[in-house]
C-alpha positions in Angstrom: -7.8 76.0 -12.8 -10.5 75.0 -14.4 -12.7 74.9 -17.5 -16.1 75.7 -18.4 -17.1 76.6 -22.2 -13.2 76.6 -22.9 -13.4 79.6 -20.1 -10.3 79.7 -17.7 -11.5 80.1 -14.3 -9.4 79.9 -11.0 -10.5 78.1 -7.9 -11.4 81.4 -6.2 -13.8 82.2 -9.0 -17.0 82.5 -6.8 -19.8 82.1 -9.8 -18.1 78.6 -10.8 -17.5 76.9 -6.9 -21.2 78.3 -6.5 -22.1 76.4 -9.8 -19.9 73.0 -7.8 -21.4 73.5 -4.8 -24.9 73.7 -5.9 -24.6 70.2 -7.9 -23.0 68.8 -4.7 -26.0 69.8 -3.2 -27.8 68.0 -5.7 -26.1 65.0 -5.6 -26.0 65.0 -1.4 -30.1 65.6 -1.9 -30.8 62.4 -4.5 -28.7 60.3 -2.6 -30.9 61.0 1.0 -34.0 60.7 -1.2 -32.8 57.3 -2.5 -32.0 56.0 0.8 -35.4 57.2 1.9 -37.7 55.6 -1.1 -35.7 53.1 -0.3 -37.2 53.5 3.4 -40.8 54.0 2.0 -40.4 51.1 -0.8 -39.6 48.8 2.5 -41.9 49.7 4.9 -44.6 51.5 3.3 -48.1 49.7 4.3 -52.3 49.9 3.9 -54.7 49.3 1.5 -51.9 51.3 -1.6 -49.2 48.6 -0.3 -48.9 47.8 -3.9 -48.8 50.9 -5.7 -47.1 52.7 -3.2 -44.5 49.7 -2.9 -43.8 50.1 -7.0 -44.0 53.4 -7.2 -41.3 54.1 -4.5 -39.6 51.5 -6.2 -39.8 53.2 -9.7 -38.9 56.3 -8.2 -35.7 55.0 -6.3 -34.4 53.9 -9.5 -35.1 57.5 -11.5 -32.6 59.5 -8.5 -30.0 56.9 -9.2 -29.4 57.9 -12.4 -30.2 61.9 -11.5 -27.2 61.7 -8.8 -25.0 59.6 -11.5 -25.3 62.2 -14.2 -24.7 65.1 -12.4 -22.2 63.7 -10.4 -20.5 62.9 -13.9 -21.4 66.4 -15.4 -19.7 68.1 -12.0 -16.7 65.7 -12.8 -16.4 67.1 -16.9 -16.7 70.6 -15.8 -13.7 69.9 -13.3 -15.5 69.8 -9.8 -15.1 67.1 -7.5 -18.6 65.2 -6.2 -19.4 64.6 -2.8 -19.4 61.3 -2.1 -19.3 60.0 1.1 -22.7 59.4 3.5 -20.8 61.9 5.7 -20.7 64.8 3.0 -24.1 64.3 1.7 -25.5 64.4 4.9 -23.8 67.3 5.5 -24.6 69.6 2.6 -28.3 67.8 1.9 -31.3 69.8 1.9 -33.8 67.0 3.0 -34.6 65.5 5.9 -34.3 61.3 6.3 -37.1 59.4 6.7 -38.1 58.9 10.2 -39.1 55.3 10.2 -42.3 56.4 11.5 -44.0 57.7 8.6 -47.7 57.2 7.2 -47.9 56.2 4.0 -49.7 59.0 3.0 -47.3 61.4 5.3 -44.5 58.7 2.8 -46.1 60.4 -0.4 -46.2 64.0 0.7 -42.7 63.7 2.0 -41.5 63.0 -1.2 -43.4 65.6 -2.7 -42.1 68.2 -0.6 -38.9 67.2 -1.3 -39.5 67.1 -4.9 -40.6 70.8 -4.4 -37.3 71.1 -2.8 -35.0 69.8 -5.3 -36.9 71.8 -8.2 -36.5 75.4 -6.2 -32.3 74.8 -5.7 -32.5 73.3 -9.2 -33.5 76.2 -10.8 -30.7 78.2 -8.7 -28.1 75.8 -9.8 -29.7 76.2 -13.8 -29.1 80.0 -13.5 -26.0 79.6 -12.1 -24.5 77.9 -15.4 -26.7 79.6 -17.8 -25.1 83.0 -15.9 -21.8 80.5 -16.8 -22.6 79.8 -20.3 -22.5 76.3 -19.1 -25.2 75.0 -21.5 -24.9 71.4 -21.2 -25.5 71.7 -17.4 -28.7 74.4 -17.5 -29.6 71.5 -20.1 -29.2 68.6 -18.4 -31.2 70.2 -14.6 -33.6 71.5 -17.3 -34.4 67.9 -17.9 -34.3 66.7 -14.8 -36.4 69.3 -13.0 -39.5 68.3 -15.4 -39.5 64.9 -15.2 -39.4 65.9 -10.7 -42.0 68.5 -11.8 -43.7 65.7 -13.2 -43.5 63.3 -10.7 -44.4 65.7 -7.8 -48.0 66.4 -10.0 -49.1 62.8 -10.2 -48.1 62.3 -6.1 -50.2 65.1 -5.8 -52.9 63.6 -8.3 -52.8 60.2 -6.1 -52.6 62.5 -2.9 -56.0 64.3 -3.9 -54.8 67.6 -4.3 
C-alpha cells in the first residue's frame, strides 16, 4: 500500500502506478538527455564551439538535478525509481545521441527532446493533480517552464 495526500491506495490502483510510471519515465528521459549533453558538450564543434560547449554544459547540469528531485519525490510518494542504464533505456522516450551529429542538428535535438519531455510532463502533472498530489503537479509545473524556457532560447539561437 501506499500513500498519497494521506490517501490509501493499493498497488493495483491504476491512477497511482500510472502517476509512478510516468515519473520513471521522466527520470529514464533526463538521464539519456544527460548522457547525451554530455555527448554534445564533448564533441560539439564550429564557429559556436564556445557557446555551444557551455551551454550544453549548463544544461547537463540543470537535468541532474530534474532527475534527482523527481526521483526523490517518486521515492516520498512510495514508488520505487528506475535506476539502472538498463531501465532507463528501456522506458526512455528519447533517442541517444548518435555520435554523428551537426552541431546545429546537436541544438535541435535537444529541442525536440525538450518538446518531448514538456508533452509527457504535462500527462504526468494531470495525473497527480487528478491524484490530489499537489506537491508533484507543483514540482513538473516548475520544471516544465524552466524546459519551456530553455527550448525558446535554443530556438532563439537556432533562428526560429
Amino acid at each position: 500500500m501506499t500513500t498519497v495526500n494521506n490517501q490509501t491506495h493499493t498497488s493495483e490502483n491504476t491512477q497511482i502506478d500510472s502517476l509512478y510510471n510516468a515519473l520513471n519515465i521522466q527520470i529514464a528521459n533526463w538521464s539519456v538527455l544527460y548522457t547525451k549533453l554530455h555527448n554534445f558538450h564533448w564533441y560539439v564543434k564550429g564557429e559556436n564551439f564556445y557557446t555551444l560547449h557551455a551551454k550544453f554544459e549548463e544544461l547537463y547540469d540543470q537535468v541532474t538535478g530534474y532527475m534527482d528531485d523527481v526521483a526523490e519525490r517518486l521515492l516520498a510518494i512510495g514508488g520505487r525509481p528506475v535506476a539502472t542504464i538498463k531501465e532507463q533505456l528501456e522506458l526512455s522516450t528519447l533517442l541517444e545521441a548518435t555520435g554523428n551529429e551537426t552541431a546545429n542538428q546537436m541544438v535541435v535535438s535537444v529541442v525536440e527532446d525538450f518538446a518531448t519531455l514538456s508533452g509527457e510532463m504535462s500527462e504526468a502533472i494531470t495525473l497527480a493533480e487528478e491524484l490530489a498530489d499537489h506537491p508533484t503537479a507543483d514540482l513538473l509545473t516548475g520544471i516544465r517552464g524552466e524546459v519551456e524556457k530553455a527550448a525558446w532560447m535554443l530556438n532563439a539561437y537556432l533562428g526560429r
